[in-house]
N, C-alpha and C positions, 0 to 999 in steps of 0.2 A: 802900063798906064791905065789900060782899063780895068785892070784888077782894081788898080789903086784908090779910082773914083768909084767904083761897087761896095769897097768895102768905108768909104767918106761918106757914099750915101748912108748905108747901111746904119754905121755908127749915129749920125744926126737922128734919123728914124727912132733909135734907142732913144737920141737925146730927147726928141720931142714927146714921146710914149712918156719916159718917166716925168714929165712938165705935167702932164695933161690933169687936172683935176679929178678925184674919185667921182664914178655915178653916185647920184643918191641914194640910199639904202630905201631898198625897197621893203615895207610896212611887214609883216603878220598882219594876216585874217586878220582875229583878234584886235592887233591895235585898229587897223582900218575901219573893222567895223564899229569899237567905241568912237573916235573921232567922229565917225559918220551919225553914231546916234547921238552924240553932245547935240551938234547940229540940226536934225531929227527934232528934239525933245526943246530944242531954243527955237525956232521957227515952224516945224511946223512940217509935213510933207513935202506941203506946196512950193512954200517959203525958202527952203531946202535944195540949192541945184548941185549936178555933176561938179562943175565946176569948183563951189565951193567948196566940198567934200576933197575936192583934187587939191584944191589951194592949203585948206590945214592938214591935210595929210602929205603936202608934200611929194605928190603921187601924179602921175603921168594920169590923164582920163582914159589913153587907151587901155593901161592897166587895171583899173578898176572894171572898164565894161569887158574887158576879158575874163577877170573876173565874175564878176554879178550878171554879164546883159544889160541891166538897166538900173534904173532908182529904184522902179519897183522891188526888186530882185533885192536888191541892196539894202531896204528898208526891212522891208520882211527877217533879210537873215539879220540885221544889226538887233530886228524885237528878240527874235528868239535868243540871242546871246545874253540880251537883258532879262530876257526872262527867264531864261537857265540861272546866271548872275543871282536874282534876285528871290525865287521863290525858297521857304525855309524847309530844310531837306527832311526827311520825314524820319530818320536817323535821329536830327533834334528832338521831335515831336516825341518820338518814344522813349527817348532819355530822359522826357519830364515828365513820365507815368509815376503816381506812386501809389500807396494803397490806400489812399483816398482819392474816389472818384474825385469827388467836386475842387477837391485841390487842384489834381491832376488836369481837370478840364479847363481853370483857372489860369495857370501855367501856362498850357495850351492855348489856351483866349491871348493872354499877354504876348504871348509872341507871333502869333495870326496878325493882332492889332498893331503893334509895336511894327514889323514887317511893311504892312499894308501903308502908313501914317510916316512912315520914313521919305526923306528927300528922294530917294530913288524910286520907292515905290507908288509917290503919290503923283510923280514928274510921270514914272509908267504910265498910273492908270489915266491919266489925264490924256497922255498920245493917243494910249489904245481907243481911247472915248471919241475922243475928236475924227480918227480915222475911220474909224469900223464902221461906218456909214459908208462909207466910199469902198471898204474893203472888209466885207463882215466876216472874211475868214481870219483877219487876225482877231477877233473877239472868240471864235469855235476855238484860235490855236492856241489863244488865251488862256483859254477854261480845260484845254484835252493835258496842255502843258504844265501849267498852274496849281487848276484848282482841284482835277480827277482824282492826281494822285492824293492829292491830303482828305478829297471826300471819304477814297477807299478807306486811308489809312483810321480815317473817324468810325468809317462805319464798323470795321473790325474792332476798334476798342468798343463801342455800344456792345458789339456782339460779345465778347469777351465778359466786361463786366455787369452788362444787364441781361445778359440771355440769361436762362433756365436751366435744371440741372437737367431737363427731357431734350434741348434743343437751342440754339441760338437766338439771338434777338429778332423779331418778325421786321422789327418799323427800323433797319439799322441804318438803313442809308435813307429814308426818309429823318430819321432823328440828325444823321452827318449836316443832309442840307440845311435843316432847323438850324444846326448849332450854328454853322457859318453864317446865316441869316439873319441870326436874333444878335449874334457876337461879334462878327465883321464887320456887315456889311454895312450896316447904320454909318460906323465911325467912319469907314472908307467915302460912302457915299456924301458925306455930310464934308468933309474934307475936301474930297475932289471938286466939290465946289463952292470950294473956300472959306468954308466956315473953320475961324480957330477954335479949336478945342485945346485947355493946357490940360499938361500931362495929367494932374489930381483931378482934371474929369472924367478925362479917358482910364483912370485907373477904377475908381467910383463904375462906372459904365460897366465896364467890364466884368465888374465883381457885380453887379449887378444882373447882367445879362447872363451871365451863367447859373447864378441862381435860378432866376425864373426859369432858364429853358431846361437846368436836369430837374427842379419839383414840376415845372408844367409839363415835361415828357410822362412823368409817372403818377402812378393815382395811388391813393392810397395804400394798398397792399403790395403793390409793387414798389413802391416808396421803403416799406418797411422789411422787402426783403433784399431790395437792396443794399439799405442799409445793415442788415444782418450777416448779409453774403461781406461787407467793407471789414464788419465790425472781427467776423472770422479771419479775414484774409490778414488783419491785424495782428490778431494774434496766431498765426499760424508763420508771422514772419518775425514776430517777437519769439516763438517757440525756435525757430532756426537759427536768428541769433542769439539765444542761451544753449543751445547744444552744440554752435559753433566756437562759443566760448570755452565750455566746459570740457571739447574736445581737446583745444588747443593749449588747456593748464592741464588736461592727463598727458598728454603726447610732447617730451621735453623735446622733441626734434623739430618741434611748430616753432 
């Protein structure tokens, strides 16, 4: 008999386990941390508590501060996901080289601004702004994150097509921060606080701002061998495409 009520308990146990409701699927990093920055970016730091973040994601609080420790903690890693997210990789950046500088710098303007002027990235700059008073490391983690890489990646194109045949360009990351200053940053800052600009001004702007800062970078002489150094590198890639042509009508296996 006693067997018989071990194994009646037994079975009921089974019955109730498979009754019992699934736990909640616990989040991805990842999704946690967007939820958390929606929230973030709609209120505000302050504005912003554990709780809420617990309640749209759906997530236990002990879980998160197991995660993160705190808000602090929490805030910090949900920038940096946004700001990974959002910065334009610098892979793009060299894809829109061509051999025309001021083309190619154009290009590169347009998608700096385009980037920056974006719902995501205008909702960014605007946190980062509001907070980095309170916490000026995310403003340094901003710019080590952000902006270092695409200075570098500027200052090496100056080096490239305005240096000399003796040596590199002297003023190249001095010319990087120009460029981002004269061609960014206007439209960024002027946005962040709320001024519309439509698109045919910001396009105007742009084509403008780059003009001025590659003739105001160069003086005259230097103007004219740069221009000389484009007008070669023209033809010296029109000469590779007529000898890649003319290989490929000799050689019938092309």
């Amino acid at each position: 008999m006693a067997s018989d009520t071990n194994r009646g308990g037994e079975a009921g146990a089974r019955s109730r386990a498979t009754k019992r409701k699934p736990g909640r699927p616990t989040l991805s990093n990842e999704e946690l941390l967007d939820k958390a920055l929606d929230l973030f970016l709609e209120n505000g730091f302050d504005g912003t508590s554990i709780d809420a973040i617990a309640a749209t994601a759906s997530m236990a609080k002990r879980t998160i501060y197991a995660r993160y420790g705190d808000k602090t903690s929490l805030f910090k890693a949900a920038l940096d996901r946004a700001i990974e997210d959002w910065i334009v990789p610098i892979e793009s950046l060299r894809a829109a080289e061509t051999d025309d500088l001021e083309e190619t710098l154009l290009r590169i303007g347009r998608m700096l601004v385009e980037n920056v002027l974006s719902p995501a990235g205008l909702r960014l700059l605007r946190l980062t702004n509001a907070e980095s008073v309170r916490m000026p490391e995310i403003a340094t983690d901003n710019v080590m994150r952000g902006t270092e890489p695409t200075l570098r990646y500027l200052a090496d194109l100056f080096s490239r097509r305005l240096g000399t045949r003796d040596g590199g360009f002297a003023e190249a990351e001095d010319a990087a921060r120009a460029f981002l200053d004269i061609v960014v940053s206007g439209a960024a800052s002027n946005a962040a606080w709320g001024m519309h600009i439509d698109r045919e001004a910001v396009a105007r702007h742009t084509r403008f701002s780059v003009h001025l800062f590659l003739h105001g970078v160069l003086d005259g002489d230097a103007a004219e061998a740069v221009a000389e150094n484009e007008r070669l590198r023209g033809k010296l890639a029109e000469a590779a495409r007529q000898l890649e042509a003319l290989s490929t009508s000799l050689d019938p296996w092309k």
